[in-house]
N, C-alpha and C positions, 0 to 999 in steps of 0.2 A: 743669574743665580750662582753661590759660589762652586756649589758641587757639582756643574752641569757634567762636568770629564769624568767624573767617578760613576764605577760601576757595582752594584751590592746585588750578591745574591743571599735572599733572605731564607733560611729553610724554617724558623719559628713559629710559633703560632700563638693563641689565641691574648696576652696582652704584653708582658715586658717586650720582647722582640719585634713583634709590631709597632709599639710603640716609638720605642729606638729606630727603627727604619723608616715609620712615616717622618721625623721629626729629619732623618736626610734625607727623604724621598720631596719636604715641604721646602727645603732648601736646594735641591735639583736634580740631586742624584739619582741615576737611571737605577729603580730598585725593582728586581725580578721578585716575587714571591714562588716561591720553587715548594709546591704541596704534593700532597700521596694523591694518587688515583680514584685511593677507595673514600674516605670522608673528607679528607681536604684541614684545614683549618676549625678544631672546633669552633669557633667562633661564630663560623657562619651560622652557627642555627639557632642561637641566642633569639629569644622572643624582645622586642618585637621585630616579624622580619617583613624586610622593604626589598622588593625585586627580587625576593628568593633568598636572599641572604639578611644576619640581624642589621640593626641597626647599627650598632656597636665594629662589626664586621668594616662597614662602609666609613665611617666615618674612622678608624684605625689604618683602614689600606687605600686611601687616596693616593692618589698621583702613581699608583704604582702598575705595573705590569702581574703579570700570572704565566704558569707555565704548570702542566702536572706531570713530577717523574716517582716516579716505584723506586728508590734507590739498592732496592733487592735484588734488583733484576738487571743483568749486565750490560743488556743495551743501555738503561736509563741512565744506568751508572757511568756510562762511555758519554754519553752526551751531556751528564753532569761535567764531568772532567775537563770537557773540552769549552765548556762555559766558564768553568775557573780559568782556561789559560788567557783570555781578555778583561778578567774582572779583577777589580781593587778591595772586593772585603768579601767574605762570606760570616754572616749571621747565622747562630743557629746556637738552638738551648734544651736539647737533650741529655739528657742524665750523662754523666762520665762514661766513657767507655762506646756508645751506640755508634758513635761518628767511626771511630776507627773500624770495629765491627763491620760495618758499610764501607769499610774502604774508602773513608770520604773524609779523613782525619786531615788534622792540621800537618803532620809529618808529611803525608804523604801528597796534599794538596802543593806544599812551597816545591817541594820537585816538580813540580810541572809548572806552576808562576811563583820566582820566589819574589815578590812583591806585592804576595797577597795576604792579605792584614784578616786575621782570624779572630773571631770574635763569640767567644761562649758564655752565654747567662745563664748559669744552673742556681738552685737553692744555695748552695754552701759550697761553690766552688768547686775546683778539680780534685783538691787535696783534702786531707782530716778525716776523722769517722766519720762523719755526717754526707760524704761529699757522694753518695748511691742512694741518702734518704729520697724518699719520695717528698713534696710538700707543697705549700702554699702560701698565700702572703700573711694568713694567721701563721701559721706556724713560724714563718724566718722573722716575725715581731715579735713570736710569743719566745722564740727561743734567744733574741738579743737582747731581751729584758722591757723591751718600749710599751710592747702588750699589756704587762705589769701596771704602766705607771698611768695609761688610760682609763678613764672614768673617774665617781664619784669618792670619797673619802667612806670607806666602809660598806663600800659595792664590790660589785664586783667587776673584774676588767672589762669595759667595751669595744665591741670588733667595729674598727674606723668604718666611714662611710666610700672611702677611697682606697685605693690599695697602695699603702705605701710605697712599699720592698717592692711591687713589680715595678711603679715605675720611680719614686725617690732612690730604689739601694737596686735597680736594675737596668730600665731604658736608658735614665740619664744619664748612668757612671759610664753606662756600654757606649750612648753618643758619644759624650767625651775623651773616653777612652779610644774610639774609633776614628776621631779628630787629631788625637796628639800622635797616633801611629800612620797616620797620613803626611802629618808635618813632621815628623822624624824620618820619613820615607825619602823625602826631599832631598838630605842631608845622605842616608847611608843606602839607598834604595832596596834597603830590603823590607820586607813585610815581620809583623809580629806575629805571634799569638797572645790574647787579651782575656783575662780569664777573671769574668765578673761573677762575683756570690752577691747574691741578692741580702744574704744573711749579712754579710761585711757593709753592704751598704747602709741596712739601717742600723748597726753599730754608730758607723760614720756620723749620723744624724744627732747622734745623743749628744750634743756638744752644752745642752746648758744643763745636761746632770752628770753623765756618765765625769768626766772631770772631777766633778766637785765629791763625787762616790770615793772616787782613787786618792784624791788629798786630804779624804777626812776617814773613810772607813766606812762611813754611816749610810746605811741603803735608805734613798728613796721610800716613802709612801704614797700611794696612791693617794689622790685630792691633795695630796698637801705641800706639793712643789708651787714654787713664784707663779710660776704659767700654766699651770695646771689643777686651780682648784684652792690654792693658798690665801690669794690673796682678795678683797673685795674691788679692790680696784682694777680688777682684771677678772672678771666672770660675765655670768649672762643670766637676767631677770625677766623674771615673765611678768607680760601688763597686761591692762585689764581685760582686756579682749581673747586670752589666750593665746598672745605671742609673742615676741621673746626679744629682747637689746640686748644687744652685745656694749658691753663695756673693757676699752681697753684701755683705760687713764694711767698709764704707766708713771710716768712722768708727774713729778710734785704738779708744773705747773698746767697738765691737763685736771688731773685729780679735783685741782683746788676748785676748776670752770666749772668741772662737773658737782660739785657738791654746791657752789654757788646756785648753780640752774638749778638743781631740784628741792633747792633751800631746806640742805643740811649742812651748811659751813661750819657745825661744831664737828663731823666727821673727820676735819681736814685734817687732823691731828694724828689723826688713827690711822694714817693711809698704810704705815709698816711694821703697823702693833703686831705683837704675838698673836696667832693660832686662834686661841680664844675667843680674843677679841674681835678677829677678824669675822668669826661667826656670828658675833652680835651685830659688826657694824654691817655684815650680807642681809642680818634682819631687816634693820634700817632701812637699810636701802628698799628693801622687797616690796618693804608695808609703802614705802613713796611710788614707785615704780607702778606697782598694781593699781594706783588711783587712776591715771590716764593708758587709751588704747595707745597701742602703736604707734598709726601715724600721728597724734598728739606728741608724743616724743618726740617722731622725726622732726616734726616743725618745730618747736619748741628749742631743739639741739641745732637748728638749721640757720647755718653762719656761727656756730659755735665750735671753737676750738677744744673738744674734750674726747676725739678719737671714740665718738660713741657712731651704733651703726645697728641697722634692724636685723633680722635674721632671716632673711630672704629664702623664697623658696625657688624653683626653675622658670615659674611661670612669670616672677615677679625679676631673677636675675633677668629672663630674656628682653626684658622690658627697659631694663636699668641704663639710664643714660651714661654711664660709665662704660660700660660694655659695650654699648652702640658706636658711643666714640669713638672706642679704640677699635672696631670689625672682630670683635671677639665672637660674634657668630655670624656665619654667612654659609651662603649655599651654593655649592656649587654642581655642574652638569654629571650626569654617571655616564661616563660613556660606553655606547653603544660598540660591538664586531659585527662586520659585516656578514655576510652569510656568504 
């Protein structure tokens, strides 16, 4: 594995910074998890819980080790210290200010290894007004404008079913980030500090509006961006059984497969009509769609080039021969300490 020689002590908890360390800890990195005495990791007590700890708990902290220090308290903090003098990165995403408070800051961490690569995921960063807010992954979507542009055209916005910001605008910028100060270490050997805002992350994300905002003036509506509610050739219809195709026919020449198959080839025309129309030809569609169930579509679309797909639920991904293919879930041993 490539990270077997790297060493991370993780002080984060319950999802960005977990995240971020099992994704080194999957690639080999010896990853300490370094928790308080008293509660630990909220995450452990996330319902449902397996061996005492959540679900969610276990499947975030694989591969990795544990350790409980009090950083309050001087001894813990001497034994912290001296676990920085062998380690390659310390993780950790407490509000501005707590780490130094602790004595356990980046300044004072590179005096003792100055090759160790420092890595903070707060809401909004070290810097700005914002950077002592408290928050959450609604808030750093709702405050970058992304919150806004979710949901239906004259709805109201909806909270994703995933958490963007913790791991889209947190774990992954902080891997990344924690990868190119590894490979820059090589060269000048010294350690960084890396200072990831979860809010800048999903800024980063908005690349097929936030652009088009700044060269025209004109904000966004909600339902009525290309990819987000605008277009009929890119939505999700419900059939007769009450559940739901996703259609992605971007492309003239899926568009065209798909209206062929569901034999409405006078739609073809209309794939990038105004607004309007696009409301009429979602009619269209709806009234064809709700005639047959589900898996009637599947097979129906099956060997058909028209980027169409069901809207699966867990029970039905875990089943999905896509996923099995690739080992996208498997199980592995919890291991046991001796007594």
């Amino acid at each position: 594995m490539p990270l077997t020689a790297i060493r991370v002590l993780d002080l984060t908890r319950l999802l960005p910074g977990p995240y971020c360390s099992m994704l080194l800890a999957d690639f080999g990195a010896e990853v300490i998890k370094v928790e308080d005495q008293d509660k630990g990791d909220y995450a452990r007590n996330y319902y449902p819980l397996l061996d005492e700890d959540s679900a969610m708990f276990h499947a975030l902290n694989r591969n990795k080790k544990s350790v409980c220090l009090n950083l309050k308290r001087e001894a813990d903090r001497t034994i912290f210290l001296n676990m920085v003098k062998d380690a390659d990165v310390v993780l950790e995403s407490f509000r501005p200010g707590v780490m130094k408070r602790l004595g356990v800051d980046y300044e004072t961490l590179k005096t003792i290894n100055s090759r160790i690569i420092y890595c903070s995921i707060t809401g909004y960063g070290q810097t700005g007004p914002y950077a002592s807010k408290a928050g959450h992954d609604l808030n750093y979507l709702s405050y970058a404008g992304l919150l806004h542009l979710i949901g239906e055209q004259n709805g109201k916005p909806i909270v994703p079913a995933a958490q963007i910001a913790d791991i889209g605008g947190g774990a992954y910028p902080a891997a990344l980030g924690i990868m190119l100060a590894l490979w820059e270490r090589k060269t000048s050997g010294e350690g960084q500090f890396i200072d990831i805002s979860m809010m800048d992350g999903v800024l980063a994300w908005l690349q097929t509006s936030l652009p088009n905002y700044f060269a025209t003036d004109e904000l966004p509506e909600r339902g009525k961006q290309p990819l987000s509610g605008a277009l009929a050739c890119y939505e999700v219809y419900e059939t007769k059984d009450g559940r739901w195709l996703a259609v992605g026919a971007l492309e003239p020449k899926f568009w065209q497969v798909f209206c062929d198959t569901i034999g409405k080839r006078e739609l073809i025309a209309y794939q990038h009509a105004p607004l309007l129309e696009q409301h009429r030809v979602k009619y269209e569609i709806q009234s064809v769609i709700q005639q047959k169930s589900l898996n009637e579509w599947v097979q129906l679309f099956e060997g058909v080039e028209a980027c169409i797909s069901p809207v699966q639920n867990f029970s039905e991904v875990e089943k999905d021969a896509q996923v099995k293919a690739r080992d996208m879930v498997v199980s592995i041993p919890h291991p046991t300490v001796g007594r």
